[in-house]
VMD Tcl script that builds the backbone (N, CA, C; Angstrom):
set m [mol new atoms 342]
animate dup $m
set s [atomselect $m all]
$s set {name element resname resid chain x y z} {
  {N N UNK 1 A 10.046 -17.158 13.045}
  {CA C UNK 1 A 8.855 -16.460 12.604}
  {C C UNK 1 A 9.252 -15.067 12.097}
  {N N UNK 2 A 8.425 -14.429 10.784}
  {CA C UNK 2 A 9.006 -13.150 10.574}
  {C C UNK 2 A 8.222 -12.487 11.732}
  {N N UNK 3 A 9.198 -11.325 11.498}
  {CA C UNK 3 A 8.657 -10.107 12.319}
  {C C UNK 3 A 7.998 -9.225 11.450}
  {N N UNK 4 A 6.697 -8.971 11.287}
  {CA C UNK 4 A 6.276 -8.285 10.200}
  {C C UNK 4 A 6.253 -6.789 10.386}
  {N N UNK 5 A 6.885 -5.744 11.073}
  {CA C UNK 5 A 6.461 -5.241 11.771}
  {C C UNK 5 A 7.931 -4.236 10.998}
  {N N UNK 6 A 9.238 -5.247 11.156}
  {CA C UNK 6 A 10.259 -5.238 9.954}
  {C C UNK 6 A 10.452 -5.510 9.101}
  {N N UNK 7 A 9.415 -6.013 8.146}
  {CA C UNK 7 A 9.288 -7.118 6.986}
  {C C UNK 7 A 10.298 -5.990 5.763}
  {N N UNK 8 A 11.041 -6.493 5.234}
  {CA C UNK 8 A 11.962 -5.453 4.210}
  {C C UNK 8 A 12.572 -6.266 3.147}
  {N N UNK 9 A 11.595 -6.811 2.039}
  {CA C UNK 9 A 12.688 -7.175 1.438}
  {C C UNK 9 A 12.841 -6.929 -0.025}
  {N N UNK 10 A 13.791 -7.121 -0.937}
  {CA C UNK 10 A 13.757 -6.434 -2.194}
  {C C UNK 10 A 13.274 -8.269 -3.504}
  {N N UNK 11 A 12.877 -7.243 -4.221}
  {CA C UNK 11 A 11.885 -8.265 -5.315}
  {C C UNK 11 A 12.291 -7.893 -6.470}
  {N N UNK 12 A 12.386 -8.870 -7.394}
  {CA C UNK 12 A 12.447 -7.777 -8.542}
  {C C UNK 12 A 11.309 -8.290 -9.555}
  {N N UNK 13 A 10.570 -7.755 -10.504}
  {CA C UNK 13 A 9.440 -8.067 -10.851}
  {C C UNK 13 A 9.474 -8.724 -12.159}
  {N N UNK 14 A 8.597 -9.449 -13.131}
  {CA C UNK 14 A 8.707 -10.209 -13.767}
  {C C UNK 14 A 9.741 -9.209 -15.342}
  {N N UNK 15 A 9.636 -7.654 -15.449}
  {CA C UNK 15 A 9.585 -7.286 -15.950}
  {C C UNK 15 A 11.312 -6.668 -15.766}
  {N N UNK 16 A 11.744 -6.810 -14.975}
  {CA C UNK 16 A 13.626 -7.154 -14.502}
  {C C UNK 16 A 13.617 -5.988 -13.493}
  {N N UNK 17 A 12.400 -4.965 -13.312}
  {CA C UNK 17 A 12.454 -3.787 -12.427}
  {C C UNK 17 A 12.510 -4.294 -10.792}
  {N N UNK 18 A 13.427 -3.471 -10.493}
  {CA C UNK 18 A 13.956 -3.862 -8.577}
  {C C UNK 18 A 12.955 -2.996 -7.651}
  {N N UNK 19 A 12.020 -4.239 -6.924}
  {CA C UNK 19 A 11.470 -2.948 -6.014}
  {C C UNK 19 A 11.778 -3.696 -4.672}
  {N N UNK 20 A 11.342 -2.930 -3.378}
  {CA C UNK 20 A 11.188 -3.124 -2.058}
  {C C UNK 20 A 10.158 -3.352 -1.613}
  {N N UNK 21 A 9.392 -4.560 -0.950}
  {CA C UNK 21 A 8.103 -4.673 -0.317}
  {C C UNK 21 A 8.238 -4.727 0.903}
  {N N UNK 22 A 8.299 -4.050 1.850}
  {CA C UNK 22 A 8.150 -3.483 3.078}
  {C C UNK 22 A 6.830 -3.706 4.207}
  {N N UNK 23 A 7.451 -3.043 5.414}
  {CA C UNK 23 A 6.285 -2.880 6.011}
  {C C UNK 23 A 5.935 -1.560 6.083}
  {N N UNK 24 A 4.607 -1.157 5.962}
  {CA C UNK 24 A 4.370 0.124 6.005}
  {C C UNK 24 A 4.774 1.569 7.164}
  {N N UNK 25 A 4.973 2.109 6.836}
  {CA C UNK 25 A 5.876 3.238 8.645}
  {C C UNK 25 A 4.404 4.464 9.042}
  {N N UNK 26 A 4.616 4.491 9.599}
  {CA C UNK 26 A 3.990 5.732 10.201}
  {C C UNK 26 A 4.521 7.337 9.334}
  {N N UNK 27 A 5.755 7.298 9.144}
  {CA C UNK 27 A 6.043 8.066 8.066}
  {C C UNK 27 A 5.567 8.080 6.446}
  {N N UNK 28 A 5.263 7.154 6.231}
  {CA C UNK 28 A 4.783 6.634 4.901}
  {C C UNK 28 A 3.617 7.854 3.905}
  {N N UNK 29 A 2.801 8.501 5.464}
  {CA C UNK 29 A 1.494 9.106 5.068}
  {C C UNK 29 A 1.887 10.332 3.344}
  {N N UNK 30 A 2.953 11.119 3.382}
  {CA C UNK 30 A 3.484 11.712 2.251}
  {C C UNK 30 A 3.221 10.648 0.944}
  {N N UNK 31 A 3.659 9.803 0.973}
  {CA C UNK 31 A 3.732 8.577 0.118}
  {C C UNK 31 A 2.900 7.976 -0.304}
  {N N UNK 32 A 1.938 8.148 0.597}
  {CA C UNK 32 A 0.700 7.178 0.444}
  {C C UNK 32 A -0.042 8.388 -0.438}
  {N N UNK 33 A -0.212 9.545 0.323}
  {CA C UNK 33 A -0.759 10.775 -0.640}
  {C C UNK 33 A -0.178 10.998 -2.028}
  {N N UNK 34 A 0.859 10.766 -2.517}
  {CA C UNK 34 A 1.523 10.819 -3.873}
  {C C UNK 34 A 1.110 9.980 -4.554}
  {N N UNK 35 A 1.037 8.638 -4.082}
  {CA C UNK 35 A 0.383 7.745 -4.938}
  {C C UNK 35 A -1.315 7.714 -5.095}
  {N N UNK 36 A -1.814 8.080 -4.339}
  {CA C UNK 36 A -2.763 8.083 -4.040}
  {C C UNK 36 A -3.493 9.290 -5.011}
  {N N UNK 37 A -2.368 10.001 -5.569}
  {CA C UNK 37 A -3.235 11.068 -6.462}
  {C C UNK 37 A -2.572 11.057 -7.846}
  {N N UNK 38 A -1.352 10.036 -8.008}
  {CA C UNK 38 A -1.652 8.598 -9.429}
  {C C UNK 38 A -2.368 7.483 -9.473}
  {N N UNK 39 A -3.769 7.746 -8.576}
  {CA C UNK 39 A -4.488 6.486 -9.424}
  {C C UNK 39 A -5.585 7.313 -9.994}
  {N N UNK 40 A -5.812 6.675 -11.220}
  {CA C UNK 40 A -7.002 6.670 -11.972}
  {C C UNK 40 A -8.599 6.846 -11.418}
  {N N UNK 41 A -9.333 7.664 -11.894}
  {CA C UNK 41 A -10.654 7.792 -11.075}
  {C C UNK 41 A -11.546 6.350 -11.155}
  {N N UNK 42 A -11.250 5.387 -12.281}
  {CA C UNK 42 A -11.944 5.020 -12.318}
  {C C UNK 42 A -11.159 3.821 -11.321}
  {N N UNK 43 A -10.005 3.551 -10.806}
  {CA C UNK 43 A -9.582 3.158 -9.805}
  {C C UNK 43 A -9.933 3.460 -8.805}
  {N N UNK 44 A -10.201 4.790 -8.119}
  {CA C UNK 44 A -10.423 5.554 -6.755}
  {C C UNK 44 A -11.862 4.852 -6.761}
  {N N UNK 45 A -12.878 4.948 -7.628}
  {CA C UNK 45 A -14.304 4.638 -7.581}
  {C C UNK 45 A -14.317 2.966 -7.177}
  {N N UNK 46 A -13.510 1.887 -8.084}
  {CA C UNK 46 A -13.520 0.468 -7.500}
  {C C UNK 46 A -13.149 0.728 -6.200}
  {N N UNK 47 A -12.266 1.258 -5.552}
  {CA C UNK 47 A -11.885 1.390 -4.220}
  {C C UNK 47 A -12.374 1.818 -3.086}
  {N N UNK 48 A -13.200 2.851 -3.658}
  {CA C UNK 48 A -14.253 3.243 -2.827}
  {C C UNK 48 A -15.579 3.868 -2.471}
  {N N UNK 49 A -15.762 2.985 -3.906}
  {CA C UNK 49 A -17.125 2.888 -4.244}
  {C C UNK 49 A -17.880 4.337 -4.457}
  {N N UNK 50 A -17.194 5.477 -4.727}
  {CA C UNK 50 A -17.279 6.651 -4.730}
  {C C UNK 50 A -16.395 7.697 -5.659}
  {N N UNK 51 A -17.003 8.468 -5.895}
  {CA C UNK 51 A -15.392 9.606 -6.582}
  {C C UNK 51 A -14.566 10.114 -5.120}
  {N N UNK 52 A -13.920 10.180 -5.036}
  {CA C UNK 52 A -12.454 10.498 -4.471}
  {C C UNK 52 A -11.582 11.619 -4.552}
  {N N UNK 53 A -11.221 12.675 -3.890}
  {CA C UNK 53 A -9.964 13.449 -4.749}
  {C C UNK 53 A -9.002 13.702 -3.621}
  {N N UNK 54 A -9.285 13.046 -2.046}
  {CA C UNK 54 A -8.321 12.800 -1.501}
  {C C UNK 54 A -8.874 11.744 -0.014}
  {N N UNK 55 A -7.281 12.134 0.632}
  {CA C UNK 55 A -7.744 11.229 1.720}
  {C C UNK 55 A -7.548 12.159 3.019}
  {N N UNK 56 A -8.385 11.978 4.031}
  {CA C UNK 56 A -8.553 12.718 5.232}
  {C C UNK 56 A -7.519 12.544 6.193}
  {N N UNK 57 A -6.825 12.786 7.225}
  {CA C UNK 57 A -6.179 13.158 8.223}
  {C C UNK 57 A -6.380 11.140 9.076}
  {N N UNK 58 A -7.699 11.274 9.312}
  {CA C UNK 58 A -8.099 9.777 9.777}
  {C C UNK 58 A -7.804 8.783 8.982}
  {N N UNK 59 A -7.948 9.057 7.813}
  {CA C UNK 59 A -7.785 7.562 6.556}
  {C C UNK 59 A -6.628 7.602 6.742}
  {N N UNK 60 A -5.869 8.665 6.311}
  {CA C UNK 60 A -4.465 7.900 6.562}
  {C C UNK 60 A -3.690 7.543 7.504}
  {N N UNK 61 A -3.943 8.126 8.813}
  {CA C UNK 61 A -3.874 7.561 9.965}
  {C C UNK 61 A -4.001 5.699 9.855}
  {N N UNK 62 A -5.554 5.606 9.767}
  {CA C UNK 62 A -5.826 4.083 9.473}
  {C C UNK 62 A -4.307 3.351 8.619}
  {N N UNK 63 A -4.535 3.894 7.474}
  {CA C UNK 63 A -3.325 3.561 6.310}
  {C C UNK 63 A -1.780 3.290 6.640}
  {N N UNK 64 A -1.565 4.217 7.517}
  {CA C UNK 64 A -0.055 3.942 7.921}
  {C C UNK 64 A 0.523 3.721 9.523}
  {N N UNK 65 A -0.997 3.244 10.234}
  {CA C UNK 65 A -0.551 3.443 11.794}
  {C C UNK 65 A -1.000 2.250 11.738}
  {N N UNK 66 A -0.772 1.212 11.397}
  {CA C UNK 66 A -1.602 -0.030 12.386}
  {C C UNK 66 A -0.755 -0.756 13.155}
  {N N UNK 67 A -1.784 -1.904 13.728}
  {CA C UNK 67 A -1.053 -2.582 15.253}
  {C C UNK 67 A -0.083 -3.706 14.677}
  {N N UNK 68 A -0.216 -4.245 13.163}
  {CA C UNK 68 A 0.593 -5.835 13.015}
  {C C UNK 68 A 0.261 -6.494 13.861}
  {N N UNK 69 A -1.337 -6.584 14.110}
  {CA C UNK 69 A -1.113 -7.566 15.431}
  {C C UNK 69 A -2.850 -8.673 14.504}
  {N N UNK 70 A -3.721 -7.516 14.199}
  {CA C UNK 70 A -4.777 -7.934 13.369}
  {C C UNK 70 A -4.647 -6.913 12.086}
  {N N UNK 71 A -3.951 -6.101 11.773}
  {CA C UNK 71 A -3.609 -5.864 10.474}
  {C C UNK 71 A -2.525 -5.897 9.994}
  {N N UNK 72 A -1.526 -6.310 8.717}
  {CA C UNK 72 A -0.749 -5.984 8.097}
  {C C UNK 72 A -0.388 -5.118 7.112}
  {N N UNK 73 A -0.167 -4.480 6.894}
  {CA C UNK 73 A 0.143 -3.813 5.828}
  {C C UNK 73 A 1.390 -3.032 5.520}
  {N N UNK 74 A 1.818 -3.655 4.086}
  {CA C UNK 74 A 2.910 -3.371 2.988}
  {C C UNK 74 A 2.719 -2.900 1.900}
  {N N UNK 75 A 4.304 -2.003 2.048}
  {CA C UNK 75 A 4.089 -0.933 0.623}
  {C C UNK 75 A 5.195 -1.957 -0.426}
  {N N UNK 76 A 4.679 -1.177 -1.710}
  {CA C UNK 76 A 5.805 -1.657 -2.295}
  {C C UNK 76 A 6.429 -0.106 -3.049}
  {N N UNK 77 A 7.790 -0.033 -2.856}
  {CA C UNK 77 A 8.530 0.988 -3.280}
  {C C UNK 77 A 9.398 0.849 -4.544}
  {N N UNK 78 A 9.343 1.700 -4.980}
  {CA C UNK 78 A 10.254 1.870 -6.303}
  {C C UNK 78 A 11.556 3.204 -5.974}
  {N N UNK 79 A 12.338 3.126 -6.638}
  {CA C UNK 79 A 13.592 3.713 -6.580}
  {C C UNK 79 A 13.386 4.868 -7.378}
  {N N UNK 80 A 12.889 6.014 -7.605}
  {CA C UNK 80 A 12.733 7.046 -8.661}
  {C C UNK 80 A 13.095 8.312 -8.010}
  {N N UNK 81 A 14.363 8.749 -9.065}
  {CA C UNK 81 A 15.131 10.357 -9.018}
  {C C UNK 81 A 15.567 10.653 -7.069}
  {N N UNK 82 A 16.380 8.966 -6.623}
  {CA C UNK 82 A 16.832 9.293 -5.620}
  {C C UNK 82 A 16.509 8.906 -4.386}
  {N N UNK 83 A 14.612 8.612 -4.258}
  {CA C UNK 83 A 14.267 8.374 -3.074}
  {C C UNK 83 A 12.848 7.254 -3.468}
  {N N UNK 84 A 12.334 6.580 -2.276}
  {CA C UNK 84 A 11.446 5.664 -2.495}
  {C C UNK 84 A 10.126 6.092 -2.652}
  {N N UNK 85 A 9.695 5.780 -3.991}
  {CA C UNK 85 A 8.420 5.703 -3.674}
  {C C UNK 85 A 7.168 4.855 -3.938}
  {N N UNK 86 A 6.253 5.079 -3.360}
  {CA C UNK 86 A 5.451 3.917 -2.982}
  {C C UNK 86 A 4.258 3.825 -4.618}
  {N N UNK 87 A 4.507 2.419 -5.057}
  {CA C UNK 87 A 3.676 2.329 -6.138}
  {C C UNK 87 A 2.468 1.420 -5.939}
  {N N UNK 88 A 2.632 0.477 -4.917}
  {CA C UNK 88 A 1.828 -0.008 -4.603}
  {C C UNK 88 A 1.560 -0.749 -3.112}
  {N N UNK 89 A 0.229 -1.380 -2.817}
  {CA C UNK 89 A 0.485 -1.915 -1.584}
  {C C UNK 89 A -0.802 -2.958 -1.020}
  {N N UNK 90 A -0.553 -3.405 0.255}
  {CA C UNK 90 A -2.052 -4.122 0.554}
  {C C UNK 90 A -2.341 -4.390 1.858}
  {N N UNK 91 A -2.872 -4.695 2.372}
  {CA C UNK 91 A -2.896 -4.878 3.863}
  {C C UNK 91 A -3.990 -6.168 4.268}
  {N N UNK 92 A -3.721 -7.552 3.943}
  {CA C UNK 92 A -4.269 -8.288 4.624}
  {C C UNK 92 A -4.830 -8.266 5.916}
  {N N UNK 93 A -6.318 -8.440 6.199}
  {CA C UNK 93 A -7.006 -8.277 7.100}
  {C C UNK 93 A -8.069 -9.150 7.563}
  {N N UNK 94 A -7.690 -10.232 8.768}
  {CA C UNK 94 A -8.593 -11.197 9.013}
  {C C UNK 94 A -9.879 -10.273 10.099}
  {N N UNK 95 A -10.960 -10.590 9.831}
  {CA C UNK 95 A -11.886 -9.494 10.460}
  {C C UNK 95 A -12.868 -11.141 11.320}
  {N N UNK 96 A -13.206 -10.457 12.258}
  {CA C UNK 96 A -14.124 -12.079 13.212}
  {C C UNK 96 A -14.811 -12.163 12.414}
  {N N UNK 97 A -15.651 -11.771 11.900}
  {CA C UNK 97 A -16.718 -12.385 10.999}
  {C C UNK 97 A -16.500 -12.894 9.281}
  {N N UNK 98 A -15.352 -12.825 9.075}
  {CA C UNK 98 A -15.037 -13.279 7.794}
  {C C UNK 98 A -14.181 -14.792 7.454}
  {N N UNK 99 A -14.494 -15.645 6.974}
  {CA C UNK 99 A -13.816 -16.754 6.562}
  {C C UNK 99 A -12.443 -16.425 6.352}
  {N N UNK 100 A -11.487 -17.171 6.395}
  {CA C UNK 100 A -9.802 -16.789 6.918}
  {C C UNK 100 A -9.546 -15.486 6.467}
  {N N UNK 101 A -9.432 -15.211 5.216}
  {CA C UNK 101 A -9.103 -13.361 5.419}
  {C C UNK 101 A -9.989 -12.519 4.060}
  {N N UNK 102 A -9.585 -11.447 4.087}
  {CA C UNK 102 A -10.172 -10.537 3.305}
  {C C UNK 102 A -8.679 -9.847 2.923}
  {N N UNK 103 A -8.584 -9.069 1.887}
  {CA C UNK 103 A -7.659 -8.797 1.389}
  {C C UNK 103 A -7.917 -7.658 0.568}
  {N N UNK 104 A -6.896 -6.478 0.519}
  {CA C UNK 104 A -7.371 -5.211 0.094}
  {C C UNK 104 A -6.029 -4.864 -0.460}
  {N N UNK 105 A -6.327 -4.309 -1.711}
  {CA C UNK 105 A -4.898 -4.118 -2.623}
  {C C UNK 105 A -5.680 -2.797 -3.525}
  {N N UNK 106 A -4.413 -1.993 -3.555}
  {CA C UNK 106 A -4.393 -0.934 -4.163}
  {C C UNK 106 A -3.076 -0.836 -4.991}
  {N N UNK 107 A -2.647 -0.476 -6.224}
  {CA C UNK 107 A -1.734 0.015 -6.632}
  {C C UNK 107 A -1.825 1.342 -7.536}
  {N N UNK 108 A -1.046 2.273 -7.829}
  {CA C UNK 108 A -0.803 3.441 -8.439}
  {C C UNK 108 A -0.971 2.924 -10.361}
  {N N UNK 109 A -1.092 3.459 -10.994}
  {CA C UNK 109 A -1.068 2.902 -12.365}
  {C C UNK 109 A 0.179 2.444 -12.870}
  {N N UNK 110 A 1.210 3.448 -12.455}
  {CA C UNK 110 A 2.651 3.054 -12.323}
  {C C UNK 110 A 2.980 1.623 -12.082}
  {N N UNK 111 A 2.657 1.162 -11.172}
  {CA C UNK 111 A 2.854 -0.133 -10.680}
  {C C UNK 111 A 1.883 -1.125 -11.867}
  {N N UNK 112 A 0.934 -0.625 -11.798}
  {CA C UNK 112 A 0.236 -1.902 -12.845}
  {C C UNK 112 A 1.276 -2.113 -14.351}
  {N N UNK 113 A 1.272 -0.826 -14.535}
  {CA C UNK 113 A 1.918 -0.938 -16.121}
  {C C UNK 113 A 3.157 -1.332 -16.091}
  {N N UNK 114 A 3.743 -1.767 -14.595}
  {CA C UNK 114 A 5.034 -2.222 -14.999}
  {C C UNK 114 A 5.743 -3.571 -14.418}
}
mol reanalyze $m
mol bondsrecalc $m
mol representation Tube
mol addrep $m
């Protein structure tokens, strides 16, 4: 069984670019904020149903602390000027009241266009 908890592995995308889809860290929160202020407004608004111009102390808490036990969630990283960063990601989430799962995906524009 994987361990999702270590999930690490490298992909490379239809487009010949090498990324890493991971499991998300508790360190991540920097990352998540960088990308998070390359997406598009009219992205931030599908996402959350609102205008947006950042994320709170708690959201990202939520975002990069979970249990892997009823949430998952993975980043996907790119290799740019040295160090990783996060272009996109998702966090499958079976909730009791929902038919097998619900599923929540975000990516940076970066990631779409490439």
């Amino acid at each position: 069984m994987i361990n999702v908890k270590t999930y690490n592995v490298e992909e490379t995308l239809k487009n010949g670019v090498s990324v890493t889809v991971r499991a998300i860290r508790a360190d991540d929160k920097q990352g998540i904020l960088e990308a998070f202020k390359d997406l598009a407004a009219e992205t931030l608004y599908s996402r959350f149903f609102a205008p947006k111009k950042d994320l709170s102390e708690k959201e990202l808490k939520q975002l990069t602390e979970v249990d892997f036990d009823r949430t998952v969630a993975l980043v996907i990283t790119l290799p740019v000027d040295g160090r990783d960063t996060i272009i996109g990601g998702g966090a499958p989430c079976k909730r009791q009241d929902a038919q097998p799962s619900q599923e929540d995906r975000s990516a940076n524009e970066y990631g779409n266009q490439r």
